[in-house]
PDB file as gemmi writes it, atoms N, CA and C in Angstrom:
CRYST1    1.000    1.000    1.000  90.00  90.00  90.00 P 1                      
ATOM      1  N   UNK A   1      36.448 132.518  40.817  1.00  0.00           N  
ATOM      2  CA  UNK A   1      37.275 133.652  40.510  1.00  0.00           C  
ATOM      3  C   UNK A   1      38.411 133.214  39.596  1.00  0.00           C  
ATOM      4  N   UNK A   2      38.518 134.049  38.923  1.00  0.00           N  
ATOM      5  CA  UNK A   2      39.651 133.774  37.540  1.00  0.00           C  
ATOM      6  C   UNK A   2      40.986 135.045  38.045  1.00  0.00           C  
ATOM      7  N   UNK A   3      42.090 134.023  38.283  1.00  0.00           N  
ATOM      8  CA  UNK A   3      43.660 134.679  38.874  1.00  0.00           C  
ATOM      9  C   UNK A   3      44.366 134.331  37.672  1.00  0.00           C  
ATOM     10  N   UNK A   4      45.320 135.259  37.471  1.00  0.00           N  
ATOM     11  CA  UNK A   4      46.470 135.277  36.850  1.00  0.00           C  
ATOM     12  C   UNK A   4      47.639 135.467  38.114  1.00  0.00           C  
ATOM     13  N   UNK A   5      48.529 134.425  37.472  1.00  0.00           N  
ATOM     14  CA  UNK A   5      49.690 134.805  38.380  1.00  0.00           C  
ATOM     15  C   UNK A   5      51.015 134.881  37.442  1.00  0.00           C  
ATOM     16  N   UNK A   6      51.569 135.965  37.887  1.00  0.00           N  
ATOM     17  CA  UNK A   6      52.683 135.948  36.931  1.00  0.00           C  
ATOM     18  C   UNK A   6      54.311 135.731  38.293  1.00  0.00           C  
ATOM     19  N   UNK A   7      55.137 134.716  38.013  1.00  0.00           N  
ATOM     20  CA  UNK A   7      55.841 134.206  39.092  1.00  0.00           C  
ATOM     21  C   UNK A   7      57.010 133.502  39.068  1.00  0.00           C  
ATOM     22  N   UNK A   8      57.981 133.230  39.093  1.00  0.00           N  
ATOM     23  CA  UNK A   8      58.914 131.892  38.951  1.00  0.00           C  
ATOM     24  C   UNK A   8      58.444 130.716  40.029  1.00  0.00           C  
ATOM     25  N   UNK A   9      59.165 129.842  39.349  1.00  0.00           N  
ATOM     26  CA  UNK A   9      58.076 128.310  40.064  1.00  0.00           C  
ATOM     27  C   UNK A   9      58.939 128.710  41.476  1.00  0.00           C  
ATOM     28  N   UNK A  10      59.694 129.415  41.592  1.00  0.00           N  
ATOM     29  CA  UNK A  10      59.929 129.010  43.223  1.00  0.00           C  
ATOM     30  C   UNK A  10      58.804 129.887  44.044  1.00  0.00           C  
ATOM     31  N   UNK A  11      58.415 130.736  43.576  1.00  0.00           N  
ATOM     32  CA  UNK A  11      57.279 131.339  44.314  1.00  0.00           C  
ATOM     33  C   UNK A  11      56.263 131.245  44.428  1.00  0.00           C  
ATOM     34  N   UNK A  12      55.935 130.260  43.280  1.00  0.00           N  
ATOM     35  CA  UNK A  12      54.574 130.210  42.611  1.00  0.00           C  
ATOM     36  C   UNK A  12      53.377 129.154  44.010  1.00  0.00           C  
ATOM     37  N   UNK A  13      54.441 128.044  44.721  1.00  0.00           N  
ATOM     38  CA  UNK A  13      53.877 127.563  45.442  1.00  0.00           C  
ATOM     39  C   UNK A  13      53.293 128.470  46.820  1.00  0.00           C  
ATOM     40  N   UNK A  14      53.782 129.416  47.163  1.00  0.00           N  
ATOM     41  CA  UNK A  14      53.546 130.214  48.061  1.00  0.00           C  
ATOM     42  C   UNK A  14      52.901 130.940  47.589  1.00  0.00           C  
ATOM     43  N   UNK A  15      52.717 131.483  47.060  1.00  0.00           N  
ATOM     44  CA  UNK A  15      51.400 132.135  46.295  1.00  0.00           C  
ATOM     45  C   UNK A  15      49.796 131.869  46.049  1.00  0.00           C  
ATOM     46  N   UNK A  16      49.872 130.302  45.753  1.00  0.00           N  
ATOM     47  CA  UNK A  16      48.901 129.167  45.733  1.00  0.00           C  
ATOM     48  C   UNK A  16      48.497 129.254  46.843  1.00  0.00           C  
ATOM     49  N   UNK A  17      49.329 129.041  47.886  1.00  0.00           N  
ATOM     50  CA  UNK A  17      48.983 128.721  49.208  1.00  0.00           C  
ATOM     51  C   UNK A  17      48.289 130.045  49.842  1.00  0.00           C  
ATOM     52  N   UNK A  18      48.534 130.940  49.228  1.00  0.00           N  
ATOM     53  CA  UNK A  18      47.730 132.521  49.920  1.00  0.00           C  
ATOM     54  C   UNK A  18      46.581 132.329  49.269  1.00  0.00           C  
ATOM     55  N   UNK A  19      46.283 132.192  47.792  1.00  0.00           N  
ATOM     56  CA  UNK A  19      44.999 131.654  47.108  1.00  0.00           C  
ATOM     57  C   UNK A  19      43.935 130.919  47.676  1.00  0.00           C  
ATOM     58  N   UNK A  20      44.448 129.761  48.752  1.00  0.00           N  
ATOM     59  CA  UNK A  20      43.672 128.783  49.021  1.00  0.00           C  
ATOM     60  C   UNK A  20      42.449 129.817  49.592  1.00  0.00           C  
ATOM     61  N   UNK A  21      42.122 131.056  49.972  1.00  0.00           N  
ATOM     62  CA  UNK A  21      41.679 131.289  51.432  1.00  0.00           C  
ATOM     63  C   UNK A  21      40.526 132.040  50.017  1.00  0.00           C  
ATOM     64  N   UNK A  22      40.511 132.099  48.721  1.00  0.00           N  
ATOM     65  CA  UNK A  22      39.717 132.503  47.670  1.00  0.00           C  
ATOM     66  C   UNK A  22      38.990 131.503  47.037  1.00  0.00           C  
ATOM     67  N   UNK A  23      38.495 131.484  45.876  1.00  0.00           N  
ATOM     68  CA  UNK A  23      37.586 130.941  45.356  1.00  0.00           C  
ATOM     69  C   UNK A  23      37.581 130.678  44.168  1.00  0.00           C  
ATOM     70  N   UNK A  24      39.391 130.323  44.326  1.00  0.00           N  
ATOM     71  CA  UNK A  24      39.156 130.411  42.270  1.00  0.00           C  
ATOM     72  C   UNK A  24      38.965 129.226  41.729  1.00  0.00           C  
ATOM     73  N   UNK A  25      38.738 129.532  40.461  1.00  0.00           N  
ATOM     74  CA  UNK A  25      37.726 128.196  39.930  1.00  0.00           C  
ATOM     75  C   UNK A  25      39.144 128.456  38.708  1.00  0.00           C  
ATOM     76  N   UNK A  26      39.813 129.392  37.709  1.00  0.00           N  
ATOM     77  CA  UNK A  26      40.708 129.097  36.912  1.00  0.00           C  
ATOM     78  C   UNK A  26      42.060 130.017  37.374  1.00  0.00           C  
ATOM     79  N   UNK A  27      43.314 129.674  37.020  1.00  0.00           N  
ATOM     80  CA  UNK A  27      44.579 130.364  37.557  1.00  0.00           C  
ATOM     81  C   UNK A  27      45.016 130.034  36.028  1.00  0.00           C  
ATOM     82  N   UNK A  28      45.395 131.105  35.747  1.00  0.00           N  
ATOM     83  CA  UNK A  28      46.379 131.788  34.396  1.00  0.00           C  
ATOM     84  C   UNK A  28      47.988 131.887  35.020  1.00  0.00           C  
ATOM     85  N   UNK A  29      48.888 131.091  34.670  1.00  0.00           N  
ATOM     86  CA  UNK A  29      50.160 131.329  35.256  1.00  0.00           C  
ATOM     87  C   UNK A  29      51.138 131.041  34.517  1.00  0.00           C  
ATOM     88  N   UNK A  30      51.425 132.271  34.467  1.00  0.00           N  
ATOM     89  CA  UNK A  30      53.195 132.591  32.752  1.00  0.00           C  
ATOM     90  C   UNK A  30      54.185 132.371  34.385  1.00  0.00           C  
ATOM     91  N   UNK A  31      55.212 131.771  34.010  1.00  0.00           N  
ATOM     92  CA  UNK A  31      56.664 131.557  33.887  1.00  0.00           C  
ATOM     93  C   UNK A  31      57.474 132.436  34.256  1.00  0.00           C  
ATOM     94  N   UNK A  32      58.016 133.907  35.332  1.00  0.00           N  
ATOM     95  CA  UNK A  32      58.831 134.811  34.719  1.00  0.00           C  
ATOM     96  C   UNK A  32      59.884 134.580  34.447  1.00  0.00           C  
ATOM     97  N   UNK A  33      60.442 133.044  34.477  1.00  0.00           N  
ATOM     98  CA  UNK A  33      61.881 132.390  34.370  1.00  0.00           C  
ATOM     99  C   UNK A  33      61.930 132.080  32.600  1.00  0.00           C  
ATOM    100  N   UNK A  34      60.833 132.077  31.540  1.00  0.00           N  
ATOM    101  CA  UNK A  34      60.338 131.727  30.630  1.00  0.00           C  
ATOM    102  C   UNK A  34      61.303 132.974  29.864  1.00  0.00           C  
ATOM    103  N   UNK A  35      62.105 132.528  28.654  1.00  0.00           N  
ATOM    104  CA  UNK A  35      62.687 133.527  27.560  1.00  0.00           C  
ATOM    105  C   UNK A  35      61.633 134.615  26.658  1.00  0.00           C  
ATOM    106  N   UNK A  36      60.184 134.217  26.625  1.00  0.00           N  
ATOM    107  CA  UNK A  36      59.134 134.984  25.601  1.00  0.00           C  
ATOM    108  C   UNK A  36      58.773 135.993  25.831  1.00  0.00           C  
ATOM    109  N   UNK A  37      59.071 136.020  27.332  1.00  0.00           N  
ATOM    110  CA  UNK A  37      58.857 137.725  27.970  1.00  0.00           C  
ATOM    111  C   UNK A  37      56.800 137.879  28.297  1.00  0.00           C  
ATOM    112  N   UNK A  38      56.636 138.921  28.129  1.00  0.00           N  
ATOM    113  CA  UNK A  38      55.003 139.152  28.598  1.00  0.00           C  
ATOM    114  C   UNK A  38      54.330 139.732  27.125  1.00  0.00           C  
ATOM    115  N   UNK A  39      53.950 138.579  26.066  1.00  0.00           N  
ATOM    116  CA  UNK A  39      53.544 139.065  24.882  1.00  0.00           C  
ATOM    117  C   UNK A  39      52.441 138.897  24.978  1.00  0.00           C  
ATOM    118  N   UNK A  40      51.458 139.198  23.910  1.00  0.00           N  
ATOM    119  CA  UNK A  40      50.279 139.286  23.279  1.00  0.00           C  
ATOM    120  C   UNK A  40      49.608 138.446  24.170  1.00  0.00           C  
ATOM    121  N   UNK A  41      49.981 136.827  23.943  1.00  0.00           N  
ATOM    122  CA  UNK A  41      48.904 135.639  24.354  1.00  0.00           C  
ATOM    123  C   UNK A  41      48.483 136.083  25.729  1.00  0.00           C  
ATOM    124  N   UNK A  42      49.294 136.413  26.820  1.00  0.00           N  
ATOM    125  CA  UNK A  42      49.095 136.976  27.932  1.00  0.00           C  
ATOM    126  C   UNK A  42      48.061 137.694  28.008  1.00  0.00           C  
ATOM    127  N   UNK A  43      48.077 138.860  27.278  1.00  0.00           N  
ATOM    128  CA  UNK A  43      47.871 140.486  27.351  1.00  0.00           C  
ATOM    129  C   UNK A  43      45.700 140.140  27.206  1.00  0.00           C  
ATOM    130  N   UNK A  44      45.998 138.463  26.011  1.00  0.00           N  
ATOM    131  CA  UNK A  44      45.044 138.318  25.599  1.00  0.00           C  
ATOM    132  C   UNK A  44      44.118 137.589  26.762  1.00  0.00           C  
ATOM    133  N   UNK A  45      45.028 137.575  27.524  1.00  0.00           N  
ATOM    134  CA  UNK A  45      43.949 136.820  29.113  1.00  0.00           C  
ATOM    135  C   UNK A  45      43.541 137.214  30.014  1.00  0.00           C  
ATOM    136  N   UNK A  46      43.779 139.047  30.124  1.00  0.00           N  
ATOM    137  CA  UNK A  46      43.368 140.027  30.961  1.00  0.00           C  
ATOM    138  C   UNK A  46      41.936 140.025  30.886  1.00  0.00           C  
ATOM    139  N   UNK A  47      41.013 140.031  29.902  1.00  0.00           N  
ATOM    140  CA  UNK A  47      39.880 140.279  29.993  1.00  0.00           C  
ATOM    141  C   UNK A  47      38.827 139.166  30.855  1.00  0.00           C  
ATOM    142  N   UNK A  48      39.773 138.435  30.885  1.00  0.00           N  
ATOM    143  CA  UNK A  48      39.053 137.346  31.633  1.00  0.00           C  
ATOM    144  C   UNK A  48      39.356 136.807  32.986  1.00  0.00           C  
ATOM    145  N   UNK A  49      40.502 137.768  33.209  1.00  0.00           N  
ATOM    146  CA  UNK A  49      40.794 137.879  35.249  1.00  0.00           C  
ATOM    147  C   UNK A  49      40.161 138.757  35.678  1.00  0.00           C  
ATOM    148  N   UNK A  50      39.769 138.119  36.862  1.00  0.00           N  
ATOM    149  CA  UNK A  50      39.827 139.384  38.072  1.00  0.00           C  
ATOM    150  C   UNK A  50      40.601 139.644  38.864  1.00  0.00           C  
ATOM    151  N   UNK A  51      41.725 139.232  39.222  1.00  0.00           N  
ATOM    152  CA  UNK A  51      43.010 139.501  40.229  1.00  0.00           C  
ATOM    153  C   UNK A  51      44.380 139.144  39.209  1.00  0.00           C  
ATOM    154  N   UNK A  52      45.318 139.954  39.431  1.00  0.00           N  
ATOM    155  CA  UNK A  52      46.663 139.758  38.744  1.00  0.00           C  
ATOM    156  C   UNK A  52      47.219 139.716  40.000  1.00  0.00           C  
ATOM    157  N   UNK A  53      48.064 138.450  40.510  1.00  0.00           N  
ATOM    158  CA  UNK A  53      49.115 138.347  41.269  1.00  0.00           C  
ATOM    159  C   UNK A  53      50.428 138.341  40.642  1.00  0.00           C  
ATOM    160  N   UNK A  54      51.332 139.000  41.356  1.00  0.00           N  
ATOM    161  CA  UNK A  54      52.841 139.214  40.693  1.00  0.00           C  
ATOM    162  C   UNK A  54      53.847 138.639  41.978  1.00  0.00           C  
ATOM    163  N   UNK A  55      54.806 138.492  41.532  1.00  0.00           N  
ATOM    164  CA  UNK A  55      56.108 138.038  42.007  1.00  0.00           C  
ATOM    165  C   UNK A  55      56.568 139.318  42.608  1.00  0.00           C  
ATOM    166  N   UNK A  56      57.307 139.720  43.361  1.00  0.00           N  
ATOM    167  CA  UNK A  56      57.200 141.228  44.211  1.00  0.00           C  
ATOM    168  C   UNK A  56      58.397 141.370  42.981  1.00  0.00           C  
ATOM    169  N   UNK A  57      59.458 141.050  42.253  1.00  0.00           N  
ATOM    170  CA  UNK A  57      60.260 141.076  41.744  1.00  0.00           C  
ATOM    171  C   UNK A  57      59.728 141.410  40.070  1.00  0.00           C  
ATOM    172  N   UNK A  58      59.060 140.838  39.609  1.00  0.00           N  
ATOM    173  CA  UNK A  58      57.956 141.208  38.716  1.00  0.00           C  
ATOM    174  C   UNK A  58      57.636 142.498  39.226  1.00  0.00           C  
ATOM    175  N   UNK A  59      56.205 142.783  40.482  1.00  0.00           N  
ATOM    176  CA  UNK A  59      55.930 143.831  40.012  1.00  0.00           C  
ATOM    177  C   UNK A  59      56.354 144.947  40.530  1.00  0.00           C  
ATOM    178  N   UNK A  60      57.521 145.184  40.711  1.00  0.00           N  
ATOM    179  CA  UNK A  60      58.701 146.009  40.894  1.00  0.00           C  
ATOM    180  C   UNK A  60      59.249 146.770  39.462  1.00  0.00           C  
ATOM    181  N   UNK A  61      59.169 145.572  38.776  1.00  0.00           N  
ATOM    182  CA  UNK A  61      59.993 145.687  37.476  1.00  0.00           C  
ATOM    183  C   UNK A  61      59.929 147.069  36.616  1.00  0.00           C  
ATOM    184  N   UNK A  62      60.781 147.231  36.238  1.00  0.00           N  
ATOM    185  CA  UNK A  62      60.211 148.945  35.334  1.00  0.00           C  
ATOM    186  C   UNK A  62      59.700 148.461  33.852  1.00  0.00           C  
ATOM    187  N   UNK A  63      59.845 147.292  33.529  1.00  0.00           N  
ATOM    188  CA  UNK A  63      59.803 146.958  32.149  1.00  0.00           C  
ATOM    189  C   UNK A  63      58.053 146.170  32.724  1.00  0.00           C  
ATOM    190  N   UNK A  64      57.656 145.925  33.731  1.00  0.00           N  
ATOM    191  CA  UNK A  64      55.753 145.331  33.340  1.00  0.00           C  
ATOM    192  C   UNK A  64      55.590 146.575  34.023  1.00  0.00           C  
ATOM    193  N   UNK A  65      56.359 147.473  34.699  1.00  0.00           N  
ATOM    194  CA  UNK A  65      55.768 149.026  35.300  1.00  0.00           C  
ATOM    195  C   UNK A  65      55.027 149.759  34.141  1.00  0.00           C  
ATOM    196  N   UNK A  66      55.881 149.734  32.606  1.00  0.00           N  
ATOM    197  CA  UNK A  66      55.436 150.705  31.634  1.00  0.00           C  
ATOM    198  C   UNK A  66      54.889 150.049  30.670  1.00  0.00           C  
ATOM    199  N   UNK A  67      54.642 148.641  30.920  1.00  0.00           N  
ATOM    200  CA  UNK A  67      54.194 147.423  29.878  1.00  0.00           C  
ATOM    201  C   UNK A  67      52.585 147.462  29.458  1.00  0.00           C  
ATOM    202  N   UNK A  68      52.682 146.455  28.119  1.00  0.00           N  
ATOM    203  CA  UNK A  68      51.209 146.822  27.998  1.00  0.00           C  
ATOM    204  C   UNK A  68      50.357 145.900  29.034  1.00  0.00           C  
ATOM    205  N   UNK A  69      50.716 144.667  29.553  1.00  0.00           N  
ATOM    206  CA  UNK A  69      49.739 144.033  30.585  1.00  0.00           C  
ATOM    207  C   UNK A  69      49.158 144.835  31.921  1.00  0.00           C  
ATOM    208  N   UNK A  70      50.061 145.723  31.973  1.00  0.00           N  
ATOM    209  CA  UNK A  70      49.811 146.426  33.490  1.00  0.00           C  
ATOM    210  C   UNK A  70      48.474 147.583  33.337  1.00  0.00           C  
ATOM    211  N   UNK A  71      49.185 147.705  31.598  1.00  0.00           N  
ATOM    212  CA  UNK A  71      47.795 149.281  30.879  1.00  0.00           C  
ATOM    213  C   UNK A  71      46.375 148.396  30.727  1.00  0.00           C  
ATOM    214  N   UNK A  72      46.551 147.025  30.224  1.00  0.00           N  
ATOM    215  CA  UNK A  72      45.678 146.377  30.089  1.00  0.00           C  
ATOM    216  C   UNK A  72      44.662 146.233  31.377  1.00  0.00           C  
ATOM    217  N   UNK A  73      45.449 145.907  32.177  1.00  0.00           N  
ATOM    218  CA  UNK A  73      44.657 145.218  33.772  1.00  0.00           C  
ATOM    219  C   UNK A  73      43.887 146.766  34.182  1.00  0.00           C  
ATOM    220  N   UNK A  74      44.729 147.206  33.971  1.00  0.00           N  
ATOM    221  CA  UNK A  74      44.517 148.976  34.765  1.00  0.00           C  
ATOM    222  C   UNK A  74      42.858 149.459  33.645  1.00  0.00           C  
ATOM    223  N   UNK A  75      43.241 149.607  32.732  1.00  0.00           N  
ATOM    224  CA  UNK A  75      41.791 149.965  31.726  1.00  0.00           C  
ATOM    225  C   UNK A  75      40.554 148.850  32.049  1.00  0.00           C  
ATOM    226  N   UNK A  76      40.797 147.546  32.399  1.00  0.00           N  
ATOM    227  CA  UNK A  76      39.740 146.416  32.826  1.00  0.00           C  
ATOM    228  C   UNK A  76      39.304 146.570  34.008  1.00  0.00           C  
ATOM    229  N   UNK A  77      40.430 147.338  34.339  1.00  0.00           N  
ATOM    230  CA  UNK A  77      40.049 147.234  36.310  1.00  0.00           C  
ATOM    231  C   UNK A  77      39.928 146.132  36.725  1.00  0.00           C  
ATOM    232  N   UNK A  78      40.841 145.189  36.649  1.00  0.00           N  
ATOM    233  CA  UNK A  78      41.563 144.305  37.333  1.00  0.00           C  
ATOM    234  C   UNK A  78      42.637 144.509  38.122  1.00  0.00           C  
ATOM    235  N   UNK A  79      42.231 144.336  39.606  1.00  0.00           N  
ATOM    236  CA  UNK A  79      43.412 144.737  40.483  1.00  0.00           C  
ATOM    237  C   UNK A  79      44.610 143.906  40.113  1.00  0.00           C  
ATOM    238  N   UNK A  80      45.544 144.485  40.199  1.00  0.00           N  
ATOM    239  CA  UNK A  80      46.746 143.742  39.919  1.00  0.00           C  
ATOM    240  C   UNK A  80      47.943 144.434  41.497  1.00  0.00           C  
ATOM    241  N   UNK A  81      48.181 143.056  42.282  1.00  0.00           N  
ATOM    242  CA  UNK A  81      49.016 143.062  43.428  1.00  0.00           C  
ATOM    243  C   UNK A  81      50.319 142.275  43.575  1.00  0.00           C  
ATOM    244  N   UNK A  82      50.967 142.665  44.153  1.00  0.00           N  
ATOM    245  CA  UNK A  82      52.097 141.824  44.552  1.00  0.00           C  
ATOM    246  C   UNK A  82      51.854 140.790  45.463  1.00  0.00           C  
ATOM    247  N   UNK A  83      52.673 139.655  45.887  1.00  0.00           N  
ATOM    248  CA  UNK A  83      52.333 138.905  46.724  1.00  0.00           C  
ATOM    249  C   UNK A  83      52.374 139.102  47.509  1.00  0.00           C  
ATOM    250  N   UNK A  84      53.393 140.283  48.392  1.00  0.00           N  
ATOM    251  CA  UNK A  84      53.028 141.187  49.714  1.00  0.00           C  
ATOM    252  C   UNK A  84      51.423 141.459  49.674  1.00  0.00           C  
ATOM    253  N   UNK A  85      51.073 142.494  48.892  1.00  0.00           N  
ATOM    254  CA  UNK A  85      50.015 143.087  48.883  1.00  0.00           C  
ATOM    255  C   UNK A  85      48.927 142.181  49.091  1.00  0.00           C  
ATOM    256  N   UNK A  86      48.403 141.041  48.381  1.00  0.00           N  
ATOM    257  CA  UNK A  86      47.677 140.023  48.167  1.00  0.00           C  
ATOM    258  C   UNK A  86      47.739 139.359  49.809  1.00  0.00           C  
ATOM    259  N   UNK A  87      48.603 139.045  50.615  1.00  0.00           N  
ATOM    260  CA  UNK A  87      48.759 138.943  51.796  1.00  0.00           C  
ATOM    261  C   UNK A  87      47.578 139.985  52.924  1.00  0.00           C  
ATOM    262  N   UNK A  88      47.726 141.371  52.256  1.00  0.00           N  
ATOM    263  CA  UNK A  88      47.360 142.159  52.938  1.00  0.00           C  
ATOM    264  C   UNK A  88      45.890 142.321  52.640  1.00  0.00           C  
ATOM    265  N   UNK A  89      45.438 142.163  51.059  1.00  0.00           N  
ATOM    266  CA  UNK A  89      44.285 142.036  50.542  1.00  0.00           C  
ATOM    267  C   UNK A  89      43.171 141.299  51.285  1.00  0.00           C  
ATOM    268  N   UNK A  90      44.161 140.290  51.557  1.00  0.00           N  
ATOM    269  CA  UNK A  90      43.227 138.710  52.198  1.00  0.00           C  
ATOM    270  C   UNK A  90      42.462 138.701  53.680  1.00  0.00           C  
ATOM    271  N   UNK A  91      43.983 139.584  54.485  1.00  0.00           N  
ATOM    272  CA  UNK A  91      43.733 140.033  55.542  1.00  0.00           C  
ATOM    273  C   UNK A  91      42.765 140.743  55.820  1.00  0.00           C  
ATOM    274  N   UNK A  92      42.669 142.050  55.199  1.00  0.00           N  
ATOM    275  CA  UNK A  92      42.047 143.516  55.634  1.00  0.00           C  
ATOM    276  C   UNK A  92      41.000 143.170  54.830  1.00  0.00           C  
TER     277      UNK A  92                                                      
END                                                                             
């Protein structure tokens, strides 16, 4: 399974650690502490996930709420969750 995680490194390890219980073979993971913001190169790696994990702070945000990665994932049908959610995913 191919994950994107979008995260600051302080979360990013806890996140991993919810992952373990999946099967991924590649993890895509931008920075949200990173100045470049969520451009193109990103946008250009949707087609090749199947899960978008977010930082609950991320996907809260109103700026990836109306962004093009979120229109992207959404038209691919790539679920895209928070790390709450992904918790709950794993579970249920």
């Amino acid at each position: 399974m191919c994950v994107m995680v979008l995260s600051s490194t302080a979360k990013l390890p806890s996140i991993l650690n919810k992952l373990r219980s999946l099967d991924v073979t590649h993890l895509y993971y931008f920075n949200t502490e990173s100045t470049s913001g969520f451009g193109v190169p990103l946008i250009s790696l949707v087609p090749f996930a199947e899960l978008c994990v977010c930082e609950a702070s991320v996907f809260h945000s109103p700026d990836f709420r109306k962004g093009m990665l979120l229109r992207e994932a959404q038209r691919l049908d790539v679920p895209v969750v928070s790390e709450q959610n992904l918790e709950a995913l794993l579970m249920g």
